[in-house]
N, C-alpha and C positions, 0 to 999 in steps of 0.2 A: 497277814499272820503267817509266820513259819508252820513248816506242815514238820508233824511227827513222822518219823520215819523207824518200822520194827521189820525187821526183817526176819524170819525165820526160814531156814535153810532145813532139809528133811530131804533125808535117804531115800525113802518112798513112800508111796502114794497114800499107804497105811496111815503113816506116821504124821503124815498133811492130815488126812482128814479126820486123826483121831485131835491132834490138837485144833485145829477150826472149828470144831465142835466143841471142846473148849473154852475157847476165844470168844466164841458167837454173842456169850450174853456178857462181855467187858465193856463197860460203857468206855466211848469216845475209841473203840476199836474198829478204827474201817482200812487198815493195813495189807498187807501181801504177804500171804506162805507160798513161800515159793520149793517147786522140788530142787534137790542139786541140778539133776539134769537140765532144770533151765534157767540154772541160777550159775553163770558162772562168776569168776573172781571179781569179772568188770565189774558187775552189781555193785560190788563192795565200793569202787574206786567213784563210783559216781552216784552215789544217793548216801543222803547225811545217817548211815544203819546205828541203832542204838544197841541192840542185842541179834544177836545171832544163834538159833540154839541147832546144836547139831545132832543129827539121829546117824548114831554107827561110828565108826573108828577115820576121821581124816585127821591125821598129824602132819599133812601138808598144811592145811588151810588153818588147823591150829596154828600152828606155827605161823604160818603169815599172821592170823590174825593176832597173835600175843606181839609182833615184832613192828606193824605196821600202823594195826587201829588198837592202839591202848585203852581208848576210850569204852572198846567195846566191849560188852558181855556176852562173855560165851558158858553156851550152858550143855551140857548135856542132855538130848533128848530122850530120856527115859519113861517109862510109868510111874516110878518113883518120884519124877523130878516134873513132873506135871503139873503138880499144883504149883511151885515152887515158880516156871516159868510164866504159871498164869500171874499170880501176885508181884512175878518180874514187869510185866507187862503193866498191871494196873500201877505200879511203882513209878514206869514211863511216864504213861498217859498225865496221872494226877501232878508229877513233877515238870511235864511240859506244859500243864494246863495253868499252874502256880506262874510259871513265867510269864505265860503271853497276858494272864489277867495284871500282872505286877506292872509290864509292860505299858498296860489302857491305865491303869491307875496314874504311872508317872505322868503320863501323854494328857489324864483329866488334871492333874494340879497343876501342870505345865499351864493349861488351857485356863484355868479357873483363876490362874498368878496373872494371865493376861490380862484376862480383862478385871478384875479387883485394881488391880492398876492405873488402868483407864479413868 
């Protein structure tokens, strides 16, 4: 089964553990907040990231990110914008969880065409 992959990216330590507190009660949330400090760009290049939310002003890493991973959602770490990236998250979860069941569904009719076959 493909693993979900959320990244959230956060200026400091505050702003981690005000959203993991957050986070805590998202079903199918067992992911990684990571600080900038120990998150650098690599991250990005090497784990399949869905959202990225950012706490403070980087118009570097914007920039990469709008130019490089289109894919990704980038949000704004705010108070305001809290609940916003939670329901981002549970938006993830439910839409990766839709696939991988989609996924067993084809794989049982697949299996059921077999042997009815037989």
């Amino acid at each position: 089964m493909s693993q979900l992959e959320l990244l959230v990216v956060s200026v400091d330590e505050y702003s981690t553990q005000m959203l993991q507190a957050r986070l805590q009660g998202v079903a199918g949330w067992n992911s990684k907040i990571a600080n900038s400090e120990e998150c650098g760009i690599e991250t990005l290049y090497s784990k399949p990231i869905d959202i990225v939310a950012l706490a403070g002003n980087h118009p570097k890493l914007n920039a990469l990110l709008k130019t490089q991973f289109a894919h990704v959602e980038v949000v704004e770490l705010v108070d305001e914008n809290m609940p916003y990236v939670v329901e981002l998250v549970e938006a993830k979860i439910a839409e990766h969880n839709r696939k991988v069941s989609n996924n067993y569904a084809v794989r049982d009719d697949a299996f059921m065409g077999f042997h009815a076959a037989e």
